[in-house]
N, C-alpha and C positions, 0 to 999 in steps of 0.2 A: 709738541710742547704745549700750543695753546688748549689742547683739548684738556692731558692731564694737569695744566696748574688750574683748568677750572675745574676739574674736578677737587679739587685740592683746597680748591677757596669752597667749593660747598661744602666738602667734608671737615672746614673752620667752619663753619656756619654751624654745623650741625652741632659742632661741640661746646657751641658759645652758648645752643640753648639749654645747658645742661641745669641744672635749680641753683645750685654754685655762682652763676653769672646773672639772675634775673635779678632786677632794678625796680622793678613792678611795686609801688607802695611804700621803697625806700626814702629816707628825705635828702636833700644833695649832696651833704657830704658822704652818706652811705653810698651812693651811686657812685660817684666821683671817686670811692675807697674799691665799688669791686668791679668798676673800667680800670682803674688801674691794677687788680690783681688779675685781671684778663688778658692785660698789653704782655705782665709779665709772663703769664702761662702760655701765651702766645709764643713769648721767643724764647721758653723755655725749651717749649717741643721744635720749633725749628733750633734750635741748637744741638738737640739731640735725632735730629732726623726723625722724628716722627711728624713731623708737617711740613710738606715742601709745598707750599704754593705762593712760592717767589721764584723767578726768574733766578736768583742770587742764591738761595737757599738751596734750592734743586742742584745748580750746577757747583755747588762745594759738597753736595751729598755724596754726588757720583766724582767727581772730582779728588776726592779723598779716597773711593773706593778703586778707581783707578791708581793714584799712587799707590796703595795696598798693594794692587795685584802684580805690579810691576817690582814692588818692592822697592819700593821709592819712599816710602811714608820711615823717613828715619833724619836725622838730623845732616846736613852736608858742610861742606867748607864753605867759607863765605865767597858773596857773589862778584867777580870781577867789575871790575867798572865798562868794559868793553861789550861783557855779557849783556850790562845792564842797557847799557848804547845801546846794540843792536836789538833788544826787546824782545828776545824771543824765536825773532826767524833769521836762521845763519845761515852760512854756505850749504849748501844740500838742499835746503826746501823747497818744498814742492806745491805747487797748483791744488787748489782743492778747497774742502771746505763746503761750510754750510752758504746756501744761496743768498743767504742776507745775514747781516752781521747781528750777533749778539752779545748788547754791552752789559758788562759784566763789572760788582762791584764784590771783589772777593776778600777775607778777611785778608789785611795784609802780610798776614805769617804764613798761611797756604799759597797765597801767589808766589811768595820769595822761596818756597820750600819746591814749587812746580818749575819754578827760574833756573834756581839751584839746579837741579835733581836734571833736567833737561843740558843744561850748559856741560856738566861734569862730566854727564856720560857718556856725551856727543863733541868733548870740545876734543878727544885725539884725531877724530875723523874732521871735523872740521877744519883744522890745520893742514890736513893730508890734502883735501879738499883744495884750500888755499896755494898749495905746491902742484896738486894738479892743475888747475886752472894759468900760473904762471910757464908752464912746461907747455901745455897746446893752450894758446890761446886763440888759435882759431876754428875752437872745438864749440861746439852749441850743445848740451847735452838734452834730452826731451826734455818739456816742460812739466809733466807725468812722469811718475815710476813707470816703466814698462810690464808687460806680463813677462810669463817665464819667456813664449817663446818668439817674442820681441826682440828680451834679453839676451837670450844663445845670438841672438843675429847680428848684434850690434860686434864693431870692430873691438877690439884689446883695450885703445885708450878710455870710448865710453862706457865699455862695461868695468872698468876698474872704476870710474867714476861714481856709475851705481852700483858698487858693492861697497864702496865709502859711503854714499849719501844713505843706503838703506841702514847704516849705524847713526844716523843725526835724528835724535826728535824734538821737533820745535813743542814749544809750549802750547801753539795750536791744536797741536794734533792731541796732547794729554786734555785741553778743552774742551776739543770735539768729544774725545771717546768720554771724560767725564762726562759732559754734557747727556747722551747715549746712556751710561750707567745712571745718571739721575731720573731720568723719564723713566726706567725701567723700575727703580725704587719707589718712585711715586706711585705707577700702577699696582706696585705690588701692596705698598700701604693701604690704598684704596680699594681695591679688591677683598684684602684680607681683613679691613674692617667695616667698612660700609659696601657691599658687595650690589647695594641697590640703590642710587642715590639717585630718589627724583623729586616728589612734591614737595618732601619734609624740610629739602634744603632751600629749594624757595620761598619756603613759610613761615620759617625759621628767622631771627637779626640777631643781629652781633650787638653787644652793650652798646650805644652809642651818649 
């Protein structure tokens, strides 16, 4: 991630030197008039996904195109208040994850719509979940999904267990894979329009 949001911050670079944003012989308030029509063209293009070099931006890029692919990207029923208590990770979740955390400030209609969309489609197994766990409770189930032939091995009680838990997905896990589909957009943005980005980005300033 840290490679391509630098790239992503040189390829802002390159496009702030465009003759549109030079300040060069301006007098203050001219300057002052096209920093600010740069702040706006800035988050012009990160709203429409052609600039991801934020942390936040990248991960609602992929983030969105993961709910696409899932077929999640559509309106849901509103979010429990229990949903909203447990944040995310409910009965069934699993271990994993990226090795360090990354904090995330996402608009707040896509967070509730990944909340939603998570909760609704996972909350029958969740329940199931919850009656399993009172029926053996002196059952430990892995802390991992198992592979397949793991899974053949395990007894009747834990493999019912994960074949409920492999229906629960935490908001985590749409994170992650957003996350994954974001870096992937970014390289491709980069690729496909600066395919060589070396001294010009360093030579290059942003209005300041």
């Amino acid at each position: 991630m840290k490679d391509v949001l630098g790239v992503e911050k040189s390829r802002r670079i390159i496009l702030s030197s465009a003759p549109a944003w030079q300040t060069r012989g301006l007098t203050r308030e001219e300057k002052a008039e096209v920093r600010n029509r740069w702040r706006l063209e800035v988050l012009r293009l990160r709203g429409a996904a052609e600039l991801l070099d934020t942390v936040d931006t990248l991960a609602a890029c992929g983030i969105e195109q993961e709910l696409e692919e899932r077929g999640w990207s559509r309106t849901w029923p509103a979010i429990p208040s229990e949903a909203r208590a447990l944040g995310g990770r409910w009965p069934g979740s699993r271990n994993g994850g990226f090795p360090e955390s990354i904090p995330l400030r996402l608009p707040s209609g896509l967070a509730d719509q990944v909340l939603a969309a998570c909760w609704h489609t996972s909350v029958t197994s969740i329940r199931k979940i919850r009656q399993w766990r009172e029926k053996y409770p002196g059952l430990v189930p892995p802390a991992a999904a198992p592979d397949p032939e793991a899974l053949s091995a395990l007894p009747d009680p834990l493999a019912e267990y994960e074949r409920l838990a492999a229906n629960v997905t935490t908001v985590g896990a749409v994170y992650r894979s957003g996350i994954k589909r974001g870096i992937q957009a970014a390289q491709m943005l980069s690729a496909a329009r600066y395919p060589a980005l070396g001294n010009e980005a360093e030579a290059a300033m942003e209005p300041s």
